[in-house]
C-alpha positions as CSV (number, residue, x, y, z in Angstrom):
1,X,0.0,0.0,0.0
2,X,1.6,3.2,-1.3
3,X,1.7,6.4,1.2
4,X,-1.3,8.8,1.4
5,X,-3.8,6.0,-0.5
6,X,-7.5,5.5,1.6
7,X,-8.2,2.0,0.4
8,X,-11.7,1.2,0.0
9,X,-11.5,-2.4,-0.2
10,X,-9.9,-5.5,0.9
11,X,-6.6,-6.3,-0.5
12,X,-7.8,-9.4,-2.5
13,X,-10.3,-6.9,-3.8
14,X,-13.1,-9.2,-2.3
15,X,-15.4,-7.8,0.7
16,X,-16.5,-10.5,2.9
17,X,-20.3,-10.7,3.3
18,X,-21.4,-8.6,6.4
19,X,-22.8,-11.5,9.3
20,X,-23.5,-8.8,12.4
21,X,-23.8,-5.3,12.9
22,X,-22.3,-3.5,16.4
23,X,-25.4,-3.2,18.6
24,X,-26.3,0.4,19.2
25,X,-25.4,2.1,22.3
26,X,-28.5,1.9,24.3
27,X,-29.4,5.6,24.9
28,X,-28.8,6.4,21.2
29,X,-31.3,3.4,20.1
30,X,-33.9,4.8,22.2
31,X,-34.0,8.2,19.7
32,X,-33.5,6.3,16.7
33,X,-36.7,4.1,17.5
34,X,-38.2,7.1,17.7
35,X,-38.0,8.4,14.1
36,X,-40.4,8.4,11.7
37,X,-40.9,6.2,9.2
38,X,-41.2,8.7,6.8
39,X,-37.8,10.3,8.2
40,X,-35.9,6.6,7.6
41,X,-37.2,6.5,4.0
42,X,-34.1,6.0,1.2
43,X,-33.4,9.1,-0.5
44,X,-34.1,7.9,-4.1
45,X,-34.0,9.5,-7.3
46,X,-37.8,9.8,-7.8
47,X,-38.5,11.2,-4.8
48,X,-35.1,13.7,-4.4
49,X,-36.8,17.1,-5.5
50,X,-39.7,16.0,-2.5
51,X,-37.6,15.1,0.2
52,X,-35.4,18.9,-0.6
53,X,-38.7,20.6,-0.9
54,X,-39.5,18.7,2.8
55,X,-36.3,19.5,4.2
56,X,-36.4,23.3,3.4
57,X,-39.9,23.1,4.4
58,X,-38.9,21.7,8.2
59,X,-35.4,22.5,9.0
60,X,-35.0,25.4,11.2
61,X,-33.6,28.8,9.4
62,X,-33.2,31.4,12.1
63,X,-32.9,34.4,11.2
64,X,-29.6,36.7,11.8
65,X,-31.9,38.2,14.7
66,X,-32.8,35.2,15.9
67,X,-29.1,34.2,15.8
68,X,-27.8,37.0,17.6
69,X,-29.5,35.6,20.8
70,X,-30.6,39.2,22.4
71,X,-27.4,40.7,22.0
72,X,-24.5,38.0,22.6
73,X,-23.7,37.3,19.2
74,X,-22.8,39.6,16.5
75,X,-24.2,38.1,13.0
76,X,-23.9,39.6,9.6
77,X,-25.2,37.5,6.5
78,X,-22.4,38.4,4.1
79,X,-23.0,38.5,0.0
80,X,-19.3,37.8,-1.8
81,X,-18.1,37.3,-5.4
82,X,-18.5,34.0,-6.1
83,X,-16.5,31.3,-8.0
84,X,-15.7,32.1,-11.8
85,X,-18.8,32.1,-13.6
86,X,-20.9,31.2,-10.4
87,X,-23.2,33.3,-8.7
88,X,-22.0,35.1,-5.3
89,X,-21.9,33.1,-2.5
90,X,-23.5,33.9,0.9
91,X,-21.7,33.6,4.1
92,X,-23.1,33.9,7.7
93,X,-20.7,35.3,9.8
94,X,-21.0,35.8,13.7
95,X,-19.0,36.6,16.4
96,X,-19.4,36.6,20.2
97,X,-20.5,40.2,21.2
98,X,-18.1,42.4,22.9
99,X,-14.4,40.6,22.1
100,X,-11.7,42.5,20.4
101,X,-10.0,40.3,17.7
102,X,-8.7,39.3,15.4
103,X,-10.7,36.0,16.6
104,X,-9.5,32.6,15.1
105,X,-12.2,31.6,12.7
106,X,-14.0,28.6,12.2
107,X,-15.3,28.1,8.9
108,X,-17.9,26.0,8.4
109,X,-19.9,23.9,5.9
110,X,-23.3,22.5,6.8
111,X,-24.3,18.8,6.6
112,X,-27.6,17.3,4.2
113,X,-26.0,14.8,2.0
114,X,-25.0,17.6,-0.4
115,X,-29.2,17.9,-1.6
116,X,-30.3,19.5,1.8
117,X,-29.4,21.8,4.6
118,X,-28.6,25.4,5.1
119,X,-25.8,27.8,6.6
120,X,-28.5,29.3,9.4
121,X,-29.5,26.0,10.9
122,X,-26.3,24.8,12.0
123,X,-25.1,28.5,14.0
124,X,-27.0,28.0,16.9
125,X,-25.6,24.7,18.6
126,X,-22.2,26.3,17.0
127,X,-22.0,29.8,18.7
128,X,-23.0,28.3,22.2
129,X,-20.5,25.3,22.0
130,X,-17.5,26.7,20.4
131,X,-17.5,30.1,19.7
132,X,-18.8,32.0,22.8
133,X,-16.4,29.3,25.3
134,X,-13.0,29.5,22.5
135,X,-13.7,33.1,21.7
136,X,-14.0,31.8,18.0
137,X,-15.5,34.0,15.2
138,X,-17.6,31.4,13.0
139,X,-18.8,32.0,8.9
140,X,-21.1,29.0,7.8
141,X,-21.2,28.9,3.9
142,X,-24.4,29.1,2.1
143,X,-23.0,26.9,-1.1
144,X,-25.1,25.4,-4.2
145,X,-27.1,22.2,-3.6
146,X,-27.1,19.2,-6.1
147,X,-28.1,18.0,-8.6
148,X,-29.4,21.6,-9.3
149,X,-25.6,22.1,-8.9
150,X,-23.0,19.4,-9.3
151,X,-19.5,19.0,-8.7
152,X,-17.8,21.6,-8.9
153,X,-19.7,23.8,-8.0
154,X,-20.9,23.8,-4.5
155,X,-16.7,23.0,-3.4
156,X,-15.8,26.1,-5.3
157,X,-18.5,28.3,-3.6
158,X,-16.8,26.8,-0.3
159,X,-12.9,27.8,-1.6
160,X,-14.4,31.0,-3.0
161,X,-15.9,32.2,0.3
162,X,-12.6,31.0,2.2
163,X,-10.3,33.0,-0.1
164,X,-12.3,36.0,0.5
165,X,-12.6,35.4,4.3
166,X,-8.9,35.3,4.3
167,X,-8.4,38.4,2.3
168,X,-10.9,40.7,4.7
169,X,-9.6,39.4,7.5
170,X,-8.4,42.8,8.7
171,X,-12.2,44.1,7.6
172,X,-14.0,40.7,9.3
173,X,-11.4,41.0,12.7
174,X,-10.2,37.6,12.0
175,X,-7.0,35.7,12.2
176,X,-6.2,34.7,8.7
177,X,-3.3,32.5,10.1
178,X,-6.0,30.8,12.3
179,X,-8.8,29.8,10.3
180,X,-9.9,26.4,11.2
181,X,-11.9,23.9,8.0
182,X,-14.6,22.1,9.6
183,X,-18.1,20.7,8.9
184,X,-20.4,17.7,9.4
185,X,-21.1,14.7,7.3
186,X,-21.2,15.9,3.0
187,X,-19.9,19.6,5.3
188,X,-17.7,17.0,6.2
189,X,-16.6,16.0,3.1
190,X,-16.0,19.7,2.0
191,X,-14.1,20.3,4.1
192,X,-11.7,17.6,3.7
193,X,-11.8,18.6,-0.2
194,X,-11.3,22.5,1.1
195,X,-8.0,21.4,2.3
196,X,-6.8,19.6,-0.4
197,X,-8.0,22.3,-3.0
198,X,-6.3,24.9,-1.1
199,X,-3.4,23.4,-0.7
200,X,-2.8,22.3,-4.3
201,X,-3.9,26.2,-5.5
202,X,-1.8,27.2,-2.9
203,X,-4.5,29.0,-1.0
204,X,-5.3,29.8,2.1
205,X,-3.7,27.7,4.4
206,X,-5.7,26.5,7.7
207,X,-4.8,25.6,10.7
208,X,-6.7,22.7,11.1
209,X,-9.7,20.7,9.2
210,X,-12.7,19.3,11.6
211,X,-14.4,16.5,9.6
212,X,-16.9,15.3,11.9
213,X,-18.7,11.7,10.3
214,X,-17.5,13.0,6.6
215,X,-19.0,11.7,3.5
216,X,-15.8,11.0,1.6
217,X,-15.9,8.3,-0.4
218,X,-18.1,7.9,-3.9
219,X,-17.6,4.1,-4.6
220,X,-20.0,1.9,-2.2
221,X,-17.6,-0.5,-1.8
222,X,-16.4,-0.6,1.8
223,X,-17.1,-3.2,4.6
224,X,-19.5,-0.9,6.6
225,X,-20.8,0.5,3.4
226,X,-22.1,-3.0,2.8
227,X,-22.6,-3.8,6.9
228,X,-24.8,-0.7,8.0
229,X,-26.9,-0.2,4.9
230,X,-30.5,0.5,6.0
231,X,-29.6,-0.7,9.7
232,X,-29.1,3.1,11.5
233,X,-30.6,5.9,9.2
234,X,-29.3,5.5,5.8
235,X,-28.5,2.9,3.4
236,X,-26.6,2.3,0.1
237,X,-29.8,3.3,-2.0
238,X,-29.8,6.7,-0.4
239,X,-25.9,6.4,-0.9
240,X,-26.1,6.0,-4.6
241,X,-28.6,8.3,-4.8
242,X,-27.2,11.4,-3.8
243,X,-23.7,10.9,-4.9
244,X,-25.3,10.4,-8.5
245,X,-26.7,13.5,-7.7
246,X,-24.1,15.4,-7.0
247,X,-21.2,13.7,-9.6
248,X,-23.7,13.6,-12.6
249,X,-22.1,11.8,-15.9
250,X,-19.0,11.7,-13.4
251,X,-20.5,8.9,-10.8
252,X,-18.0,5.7,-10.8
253,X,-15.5,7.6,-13.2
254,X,-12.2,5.8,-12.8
255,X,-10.4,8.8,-12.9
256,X,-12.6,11.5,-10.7
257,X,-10.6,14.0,-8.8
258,X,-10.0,13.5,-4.9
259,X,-11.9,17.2,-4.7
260,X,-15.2,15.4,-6.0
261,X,-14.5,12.7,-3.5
262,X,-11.6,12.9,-1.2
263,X,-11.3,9.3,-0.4
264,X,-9.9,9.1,-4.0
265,X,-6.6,10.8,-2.9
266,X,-3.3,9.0,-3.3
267,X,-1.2,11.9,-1.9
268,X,-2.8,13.5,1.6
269,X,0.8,15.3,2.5
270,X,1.1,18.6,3.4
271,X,-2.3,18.7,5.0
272,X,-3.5,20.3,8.5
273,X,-3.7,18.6,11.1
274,X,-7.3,16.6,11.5
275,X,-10.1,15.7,14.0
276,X,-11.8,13.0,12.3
277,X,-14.7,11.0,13.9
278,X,-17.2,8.5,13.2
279,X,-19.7,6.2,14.7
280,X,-19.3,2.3,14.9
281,X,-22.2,1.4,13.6
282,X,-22.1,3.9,10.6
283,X,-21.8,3.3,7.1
284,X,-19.3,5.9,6.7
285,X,-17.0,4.2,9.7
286,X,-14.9,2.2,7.2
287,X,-14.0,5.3,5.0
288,X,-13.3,7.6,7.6
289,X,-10.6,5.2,9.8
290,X,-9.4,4.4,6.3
291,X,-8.8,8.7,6.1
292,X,-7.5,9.0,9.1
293,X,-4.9,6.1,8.2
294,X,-3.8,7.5,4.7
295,X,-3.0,10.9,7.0
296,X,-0.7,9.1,9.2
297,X,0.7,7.3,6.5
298,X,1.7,10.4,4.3
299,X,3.2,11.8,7.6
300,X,0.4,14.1,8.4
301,X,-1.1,14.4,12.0
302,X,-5.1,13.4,12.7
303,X,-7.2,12.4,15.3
304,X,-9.4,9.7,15.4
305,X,-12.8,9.4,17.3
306,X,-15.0,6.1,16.5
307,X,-17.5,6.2,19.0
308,X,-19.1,2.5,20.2
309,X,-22.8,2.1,19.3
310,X,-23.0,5.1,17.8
311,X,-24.6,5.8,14.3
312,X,-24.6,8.6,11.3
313,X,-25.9,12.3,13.1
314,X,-25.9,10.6,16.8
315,X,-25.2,13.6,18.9
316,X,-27.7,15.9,17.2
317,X,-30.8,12.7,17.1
318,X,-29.5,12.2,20.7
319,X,-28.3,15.4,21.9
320,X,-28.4,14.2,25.9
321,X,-26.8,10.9,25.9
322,X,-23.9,10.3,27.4
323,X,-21.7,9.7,24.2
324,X,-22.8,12.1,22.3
325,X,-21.7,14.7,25.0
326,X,-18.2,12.8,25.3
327,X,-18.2,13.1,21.6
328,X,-18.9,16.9,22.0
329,X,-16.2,17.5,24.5
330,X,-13.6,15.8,22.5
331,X,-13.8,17.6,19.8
332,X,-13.6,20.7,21.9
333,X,-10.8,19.9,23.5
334,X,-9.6,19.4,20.1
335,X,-10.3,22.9,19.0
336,X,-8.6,24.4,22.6
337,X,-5.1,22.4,21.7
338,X,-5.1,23.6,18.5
339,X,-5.7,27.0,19.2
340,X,-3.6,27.0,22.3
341,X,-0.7,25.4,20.6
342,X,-0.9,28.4,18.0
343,X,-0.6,31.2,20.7
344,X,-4.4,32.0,20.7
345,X,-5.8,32.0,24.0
346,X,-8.4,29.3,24.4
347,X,-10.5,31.3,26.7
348,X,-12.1,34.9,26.1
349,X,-11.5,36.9,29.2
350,X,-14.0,36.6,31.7
Protein backbone atom coordinates (compact mmCIF):
# COMPACT_ATOMS: atom_id res chain seq x y z
CA UNK A 1 0.00 0.00 0.00
CA UNK A 2 1.56 3.23 -1.27
CA UNK A 3 1.67 6.42 1.22
CA UNK A 4 -1.28 8.77 1.37
CA UNK A 5 -3.77 6.02 -0.47
CA UNK A 6 -7.52 5.49 1.62
CA UNK A 7 -8.16 2.03 0.41
CA UNK A 8 -11.66 1.20 -0.02
CA UNK A 9 -11.47 -2.38 -0.18
CA UNK A 10 -9.86 -5.54 0.87
CA UNK A 11 -6.57 -6.27 -0.49
CA UNK A 12 -7.77 -9.35 -2.46
CA UNK A 13 -10.34 -6.94 -3.77
CA UNK A 14 -13.06 -9.17 -2.26
CA UNK A 15 -15.43 -7.81 0.67
CA UNK A 16 -16.51 -10.52 2.88
CA UNK A 17 -20.32 -10.69 3.33
CA UNK A 18 -21.43 -8.59 6.36
CA UNK A 19 -22.80 -11.53 9.35
CA UNK A 20 -23.47 -8.82 12.36
CA UNK A 21 -23.84 -5.27 12.87
CA UNK A 22 -22.27 -3.51 16.36
CA UNK A 23 -25.40 -3.18 18.63
CA UNK A 24 -26.32 0.38 19.21
CA UNK A 25 -25.45 2.13 22.27
CA UNK A 26 -28.53 1.88 24.28
CA UNK A 27 -29.36 5.64 24.91
CA UNK A 28 -28.78 6.38 21.18
CA UNK A 29 -31.32 3.40 20.15
CA UNK A 30 -33.93 4.76 22.22
CA UNK A 31 -33.97 8.22 19.69
CA UNK A 32 -33.49 6.32 16.65
CA UNK A 33 -36.65 4.12 17.55
CA UNK A 34 -38.19 7.10 17.67
CA UNK A 35 -37.99 8.41 14.14
CA UNK A 36 -40.35 8.40 11.71
CA UNK A 37 -40.85 6.17 9.19
CA UNK A 38 -41.21 8.71 6.81
CA UNK A 39 -37.83 10.32 8.22
CA UNK A 40 -35.87 6.61 7.59
CA UNK A 41 -37.21 6.48 4.03
CA UNK A 42 -34.14 6.04 1.23
CA UNK A 43 -33.43 9.12 -0.50
CA UNK A 44 -34.05 7.89 -4.10
CA UNK A 45 -34.00 9.52 -7.28
CA UNK A 46 -37.81 9.84 -7.76
CA UNK A 47 -38.45 11.18 -4.76
CA UNK A 48 -35.06 13.67 -4.42
CA UNK A 49 -36.79 17.07 -5.48
CA UNK A 50 -39.72 15.97 -2.46
CA UNK A 51 -37.62 15.12 0.19
CA UNK A 52 -35.43 18.89 -0.56
CA UNK A 53 -38.68 20.58 -0.85
CA UNK A 54 -39.51 18.68 2.76
CA UNK A 55 -36.33 19.55 4.24
CA UNK A 56 -36.38 23.32 3.41
CA UNK A 57 -39.89 23.15 4.41
CA UNK A 58 -38.91 21.68 8.19
CA UNK A 59 -35.38 22.46 9.01
CA UNK A 60 -35.02 25.42 11.17
CA UNK A 61 -33.58 28.78 9.39
CA UNK A 62 -33.22 31.36 12.11
CA UNK A 63 -32.85 34.37 11.23
CA UNK A 64 -29.57 36.74 11.82
CA UNK A 65 -31.89 38.20 14.66
CA UNK A 66 -32.84 35.16 15.92
CA UNK A 67 -29.13 34.20 15.79
CA UNK A 68 -27.78 37.02 17.63
CA UNK A 69 -29.50 35.55 20.78
CA UNK A 70 -30.57 39.18 22.41
CA UNK A 71 -27.35 40.74 22.03
CA UNK A 72 -24.51 37.98 22.58
CA UNK A 73 -23.65 37.34 19.23
CA UNK A 74 -22.84 39.60 16.49
CA UNK A 75 -24.21 38.12 12.97
CA UNK A 76 -23.93 39.62 9.58
CA UNK A 77 -25.16 37.51 6.48
CA UNK A 78 -22.37 38.37 4.07
CA UNK A 79 -22.99 38.51 0.04
CA UNK A 80 -19.33 37.80 -1.79
CA UNK A 81 -18.12 37.33 -5.41
CA UNK A 82 -18.49 34.03 -6.08
CA UNK A 83 -16.47 31.25 -8.01
CA UNK A 84 -15.66 32.06 -11.81
CA UNK A 85 -18.77 32.11 -13.60
CA UNK A 86 -20.92 31.18 -10.38
CA UNK A 87 -23.23 33.26 -8.69
CA UNK A 88 -22.04 35.11 -5.31
CA UNK A 89 -21.93 33.09 -2.51
CA UNK A 90 -23.52 33.94 0.91
CA UNK A 91 -21.68 33.62 4.06
CA UNK A 92 -23.09 33.92 7.69
CA UNK A 93 -20.70 35.28 9.80
CA UNK A 94 -20.98 35.82 13.68
CA UNK A 95 -18.97 36.63 16.44
CA UNK A 96 -19.41 36.64 20.15
CA UNK A 97 -20.45 40.17 21.25
CA UNK A 98 -18.05 42.36 22.92
CA UNK A 99 -14.35 40.58 22.06
CA UNK A 100 -11.73 42.51 20.45
CA UNK A 101 -9.98 40.35 17.68
CA UNK A 102 -8.69 39.32 15.38
CA UNK A 103 -10.67 36.01 16.62
CA UNK A 104 -9.47 32.64 15.09
CA UNK A 105 -12.15 31.58 12.69
CA UNK A 106 -14.01 28.59 12.21
CA UNK A 107 -15.30 28.15 8.92
CA UNK A 108 -17.93 25.98 8.43
CA UNK A 109 -19.88 23.92 5.91
CA UNK A 110 -23.34 22.51 6.79
CA UNK A 111 -24.32 18.78 6.55
CA UNK A 112 -27.61 17.33 4.20
CA UNK A 113 -26.01 14.77 2.04
CA UNK A 114 -25.04 17.61 -0.36
CA UNK A 115 -29.21 17.85 -1.62
CA UNK A 116 -30.30 19.50 1.81
CA UNK A 117 -29.39 21.79 4.63
CA UNK A 118 -28.62 25.38 5.14
CA UNK A 119 -25.82 27.84 6.56
CA UNK A 120 -28.53 29.26 9.42
CA UNK A 121 -29.48 25.95 10.93
CA UNK A 122 -26.33 24.77 12.03
CA UNK A 123 -25.13 28.46 14.02
CA UNK A 124 -27.05 27.98 16.89
CA UNK A 125 -25.59 24.66 18.62
CA UNK A 126 -22.20 26.26 16.99
CA UNK A 127 -21.96 29.80 18.71
CA UNK A 128 -23.01 28.26 22.17
CA UNK A 129 -20.48 25.30 22.02
CA UNK A 130 -17.50 26.71 20.38
CA UNK A 131 -17.55 30.13 19.74
CA UNK A 132 -18.84 31.96 22.85
CA UNK A 133 -16.41 29.31 25.34
CA UNK A 134 -13.01 29.53 22.45
CA UNK A 135 -13.66 33.07 21.69
CA UNK A 136 -13.95 31.84 18.02
CA UNK A 137 -15.50 33.96 15.20
CA UNK A 138 -17.56 31.44 13.00
CA UNK A 139 -18.78 32.01 8.94
CA UNK A 140 -21.14 29.01 7.78
CA UNK A 141 -21.16 28.85 3.85
CA UNK A 142 -24.42 29.12 2.15
CA UNK A 143 -22.99 26.90 -1.06
CA UNK A 144 -25.12 25.42 -4.19
CA UNK A 145 -27.06 22.19 -3.57
CA UNK A 146 -27.12 19.19 -6.12
CA UNK A 147 -28.09 17.99 -8.56
CA UNK A 148 -29.40 21.60 -9.31
CA UNK A 149 -25.57 22.13 -8.93
CA UNK A 150 -22.98 19.40 -9.30
CA UNK A 151 -19.47 19.03 -8.72
CA UNK A 152 -17.81 21.60 -8.88
CA UNK A 153 -19.67 23.80 -7.99
CA UNK A 154 -20.86 23.78 -4.48
CA UNK A 155 -16.71 23.01 -3.35
CA UNK A 156 -15.77 26.13 -5.26
CA UNK A 157 -18.49 28.27 -3.56
CA UNK A 158 -16.84 26.79 -0.26
CA UNK A 159 -12.86 27.83 -1.63
CA UNK A 160 -14.45 31.05 -3.03
CA UNK A 161 -15.94 32.23 0.28
CA UNK A 162 -12.58 31.02 2.17
CA UNK A 163 -10.34 33.00 -0.07
CA UNK A 164 -12.26 36.02 0.53
CA UNK A 165 -12.57 35.45 4.34
CA UNK A 166 -8.89 35.33 4.34
CA UNK A 167 -8.40 38.44 2.27
CA UNK A 168 -10.89 40.66 4.66
CA UNK A 169 -9.64 39.42 7.53
CA UNK A 170 -8.44 42.85 8.70
CA UNK A 171 -12.16 44.13 7.56
CA UNK A 172 -14.04 40.69 9.25
CA UNK A 173 -11.42 40.98 12.69
CA UNK A 174 -10.19 37.59 12.00
CA UNK A 175 -7.01 35.68 12.18
CA UNK A 176 -6.23 34.66 8.70
CA UNK A 177 -3.34 32.50 10.06
CA UNK A 178 -5.99 30.81 12.29
CA UNK A 179 -8.76 29.77 10.34
CA UNK A 180 -9.90 26.36 11.16
CA UNK A 181 -11.92 23.93 8.02
CA UNK A 182 -14.62 22.09 9.58
CA UNK A 183 -18.09 20.69 8.93
CA UNK A 184 -20.41 17.71 9.41
CA UNK A 185 -21.07 14.73 7.31
CA UNK A 186 -21.22 15.86 2.99
CA UNK A 187 -19.93 19.60 5.32
CA UNK A 188 -17.71 16.97 6.22
CA UNK A 189 -16.62 16.00 3.11
CA UNK A 190 -15.96 19.67 1.95
CA UNK A 191 -14.10 20.27 4.08
CA UNK A 192 -11.71 17.56 3.74
CA UNK A 193 -11.78 18.56 -0.24
CA UNK A 194 -11.31 22.48 1.11
CA UNK A 195 -7.96 21.39 2.33
CA UNK A 196 -6.84 19.61 -0.38
CA UNK A 197 -8.03 22.34 -3.01
CA UNK A 198 -6.30 24.94 -1.10
CA UNK A 199 -3.42 23.44 -0.74
CA UNK A 200 -2.84 22.26 -4.29
CA UNK A 201 -3.92 26.18 -5.50
CA UNK A 202 -1.78 27.20 -2.94
CA UNK A 203 -4.46 29.04 -0.97
CA UNK A 204 -5.32 29.83 2.06
CA UNK A 205 -3.73 27.68 4.40
CA UNK A 206 -5.67 26.45 7.68
CA UNK A 207 -4.81 25.61 10.70
CA UNK A 208 -6.70 22.70 11.06
CA UNK A 209 -9.73 20.66 9.17
CA UNK A 210 -12.70 19.35 11.64
CA UNK A 211 -14.39 16.47 9.65
CA UNK A 212 -16.95 15.30 11.89
CA UNK A 213 -18.72 11.67 10.25
CA UNK A 214 -17.54 13.00 6.59
CA UNK A 215 -19.05 11.68 3.52
CA UNK A 216 -15.76 11.02 1.64
CA UNK A 217 -15.91 8.29 -0.39
CA UNK A 218 -18.12 7.90 -3.90
CA UNK A 219 -17.62 4.11 -4.59
CA UNK A 220 -19.97 1.95 -2.25
CA UNK A 221 -17.63 -0.53 -1.79
CA UNK A 222 -16.42 -0.63 1.81
CA UNK A 223 -17.13 -3.16 4.55
CA UNK A 224 -19.50 -0.89 6.61
CA UNK A 225 -20.77 0.45 3.36
CA UNK A 226 -22.10 -2.96 2.76
CA UNK A 227 -22.58 -3.82 6.94
CA UNK A 228 -24.79 -0.66 8.05
CA UNK A 229 -26.90 -0.24 4.90
CA UNK A 230 -30.54 0.53 6.04
CA UNK A 231 -29.61 -0.72 9.71
CA UNK A 232 -29.13 3.14 11.50
CA UNK A 233 -30.65 5.92 9.16
CA UNK A 234 -29.27 5.52 5.77
CA UNK A 235 -28.54 2.93 3.36
CA UNK A 236 -26.63 2.35 0.11
CA UNK A 237 -29.80 3.30 -2.00
CA UNK A 238 -29.76 6.70 -0.42
CA UNK A 239 -25.93 6.42 -0.88
CA UNK A 240 -26.06 6.00 -4.60
CA UNK A 241 -28.64 8.34 -4.83
CA UNK A 242 -27.25 11.45 -3.81
CA UNK A 243 -23.75 10.88 -4.89
CA UNK A 244 -25.31 10.42 -8.51
CA UNK A 245 -26.65 13.46 -7.70
CA UNK A 246 -24.07 15.39 -7.03
CA UNK A 247 -21.20 13.66 -9.64
CA UNK A 248 -23.71 13.64 -12.59
CA UNK A 249 -22.05 11.83 -15.89
CA UNK A 250 -19.00 11.71 -13.38
CA UNK A 251 -20.52 8.85 -10.78
CA UNK A 252 -18.04 5.66 -10.79
CA UNK A 253 -15.49 7.61 -13.17
CA UNK A 254 -12.20 5.76 -12.79
CA UNK A 255 -10.44 8.75 -12.95
CA UNK A 256 -12.59 11.53 -10.75
CA UNK A 257 -10.55 13.97 -8.79
CA UNK A 258 -10.04 13.47 -4.92
CA UNK A 259 -11.88 17.21 -4.74
CA UNK A 260 -15.18 15.42 -5.96
CA UNK A 261 -14.50 12.66 -3.48
CA UNK A 262 -11.56 12.93 -1.25
CA UNK A 263 -11.31 9.25 -0.39
CA UNK A 264 -9.88 9.12 -4.04
CA UNK A 265 -6.58 10.84 -2.94
CA UNK A 266 -3.32 9.05 -3.29
CA UNK A 267 -1.16 11.92 -1.89
CA UNK A 268 -2.83 13.49 1.55
CA UNK A 269 0.85 15.32 2.46
CA UNK A 270 1.07 18.56 3.39
CA UNK A 271 -2.29 18.69 4.95
CA UNK A 272 -3.47 20.33 8.45
CA UNK A 273 -3.68 18.60 11.05
CA UNK A 274 -7.33 16.62 11.47
CA UNK A 275 -10.14 15.74 14.02
CA UNK A 276 -11.81 12.96 12.25
CA UNK A 277 -14.68 10.97 13.93
CA UNK A 278 -17.19 8.53 13.21
CA UNK A 279 -19.65 6.20 14.70
CA UNK A 280 -19.29 2.33 14.91
CA UNK A 281 -22.23 1.41 13.55
CA UNK A 282 -22.13 3.88 10.62
CA UNK A 283 -21.81 3.34 7.06
CA UNK A 284 -19.28 5.87 6.69
CA UNK A 285 -17.04 4.23 9.72
CA UNK A 286 -14.88 2.17 7.18
CA UNK A 287 -14.02 5.25 5.00
CA UNK A 288 -13.30 7.59 7.59
CA UNK A 289 -10.60 5.18 9.84
CA UNK A 290 -9.39 4.36 6.29
CA UNK A 291 -8.80 8.71 6.09
CA UNK A 292 -7.48 9.02 9.09
CA UNK A 293 -4.91 6.13 8.22
CA UNK A 294 -3.83 7.48 4.73
CA UNK A 295 -3.03 10.90 6.99
CA UNK A 296 -0.70 9.10 9.24
CA UNK A 297 0.71 7.26 6.52
CA UNK A 298 1.69 10.41 4.34
CA UNK A 299 3.21 11.75 7.55
CA UNK A 300 0.38 14.13 8.38
CA UNK A 301 -1.14 14.42 11.96
CA UNK A 302 -5.13 13.38 12.71
CA UNK A 303 -7.19 12.41 15.31
CA UNK A 304 -9.36 9.69 15.38
CA UNK A 305 -12.77 9.38 17.28
CA UNK A 306 -15.01 6.11 16.54
CA UNK A 307 -17.54 6.16 18.98
CA UNK A 308 -19.05 2.52 20.24
CA UNK A 309 -22.76 2.07 19.27
CA UNK A 310 -23.00 5.14 17.84
CA UNK A 311 -24.60 5.80 14.33
CA UNK A 312 -24.59 8.61 11.29
CA UNK A 313 -25.87 12.31 13.14
CA UNK A 314 -25.93 10.57 16.77
CA UNK A 315 -25.17 13.62 18.86
CA UNK A 316 -27.72 15.93 17.17
CA UNK A 317 -30.80 12.73 17.12
CA UNK A 318 -29.55 12.21 20.66
CA UNK A 319 -28.33 15.37 21.93
CA UNK A 320 -28.43 14.20 25.93
CA UNK A 321 -26.80 10.89 25.88
CA UNK A 322 -23.95 10.34 27.44
CA UNK A 323 -21.74 9.67 24.24
CA UNK A 324 -22.85 12.12 22.28
CA UNK A 325 -21.71 14.70 24.96
CA UNK A 326 -18.24 12.78 25.35
CA UNK A 327 -18.24 13.07 21.63
CA UNK A 328 -18.86 16.91 21.96
CA UNK A 329 -16.22 17.47 24.55
CA UNK A 330 -13.64 15.75 22.45
CA UNK A 331 -13.79 17.64 19.82
CA UNK A 332 -13.60 20.73 21.94
CA UNK A 333 -10.84 19.91 23.51
CA UNK A 334 -9.62 19.38 20.13
CA UNK A 335 -10.27 22.86 18.98
CA UNK A 336 -8.58 24.41 22.62
CA UNK A 337 -5.12 22.38 21.71
CA UNK A 338 -5.08 23.58 18.51
CA UNK A 339 -5.75 27.02 19.24
CA UNK A 340 -3.65 26.98 22.28
CA UNK A 341 -0.67 25.44 20.57
CA UNK A 342 -0.89 28.35 17.98
CA UNK A 343 -0.62 31.18 20.72
CA UNK A 344 -4.39 31.99 20.66
CA UNK A 345 -5.78 31.97 23.98
CA UNK A 346 -8.38 29.26 24.37
CA UNK A 347 -10.47 31.27 26.73
CA UNK A 348 -12.06 34.89 26.06
CA UNK A 349 -11.48 36.88 29.25
CA UNK A 350 -14.05 36.64 31.73
Amino acid sequence: MSAGRAPSESESGRLPAPRAVPPFDPELSVALEGLSKESREPVTPENLEARQERDAASRPRPTAEDLRAEGRFEVTELRVPGPPGGPDVTLVSARPSGLAGPLPLLYYMHGGAMIMGNAWSVLPRILREWALPLGMAVISVEYRLAPRTRYPGPLEDCYAGLVWASDHAAELDIDADRIVIGGKSAGGGLAAALALLTRDRGGPEPLGQLLLCPMLDDRDSTFSTHQMSGVGVWDRISHTTVWKALLGDRYGAADLPPYAAPSRATDLSGLPPAYIDVGSAEMFRDEDVAYANAIWQAGGQAELHVWPGAYHGFDGMAPRATLSQDARNARTRWLQRLLAQSGTRDRPPG
